[in-house]
N, C-alpha and C positions, 0 to 999 in steps of 0.2 A: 252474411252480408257484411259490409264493410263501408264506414264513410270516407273512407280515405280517398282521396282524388289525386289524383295524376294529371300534368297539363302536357297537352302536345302540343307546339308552338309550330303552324304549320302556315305563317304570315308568307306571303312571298310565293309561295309554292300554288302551280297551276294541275290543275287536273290530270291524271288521277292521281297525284300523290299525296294529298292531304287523307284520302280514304285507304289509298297503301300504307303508309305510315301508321293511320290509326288501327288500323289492323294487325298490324303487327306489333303495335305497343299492348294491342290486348290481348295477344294471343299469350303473354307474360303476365299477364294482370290474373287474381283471381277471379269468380263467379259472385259477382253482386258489387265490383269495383267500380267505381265512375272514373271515368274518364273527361276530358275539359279538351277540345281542341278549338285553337283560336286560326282561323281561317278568314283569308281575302278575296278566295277565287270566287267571283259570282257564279260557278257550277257545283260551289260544294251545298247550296243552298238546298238542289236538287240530289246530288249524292252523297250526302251525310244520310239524310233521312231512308234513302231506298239500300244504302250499306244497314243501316240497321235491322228497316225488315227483312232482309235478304238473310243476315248472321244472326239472326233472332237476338239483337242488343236492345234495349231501350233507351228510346230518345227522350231523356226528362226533360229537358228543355233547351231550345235556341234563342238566341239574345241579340238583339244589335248592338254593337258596340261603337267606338267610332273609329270605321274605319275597317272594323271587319265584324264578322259574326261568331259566339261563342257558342259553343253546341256541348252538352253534358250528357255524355253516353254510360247508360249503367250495364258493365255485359252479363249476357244469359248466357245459360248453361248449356 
């Protein structure tokens, strides 16, 4: 495992590409790396979290920010 985080800046962008993106940043990333993506689309509220149980990552935690929501994905193996 690893605490190094990674941010994917995915401000702007509408559905599905905040969870395209973040998939493909992790499919680079090692097993136990966090991931930070900062999103605006009120659908990623619902597809951050069903990307994760669907790729078996973990959702440590979502956050409101202002203005968009931070979501900290740790992926599994």
């Amino acid at each position: 495992m690893t605490d190094a985080t990674e941010t994917l800046d995915a401000l702007g962008l509408l559905c599905p590409l905040p969870v395209l993106k973040a998939r493909k940043r992790l499919k680079t990333m090692p097993d136990g790396a966090l991931l930070r993506i900062l999103a605006d689309d009120p659908a990623a509220v619902i597809d951050v979290p069903h990307f994760c149980a669907e790729a078996g990552h973990a959702l440590v935690s979502q956050t409101e920010e202002q203005g968009y929501r931070s979501y900290l994905i740790r992926k599994g193996g």
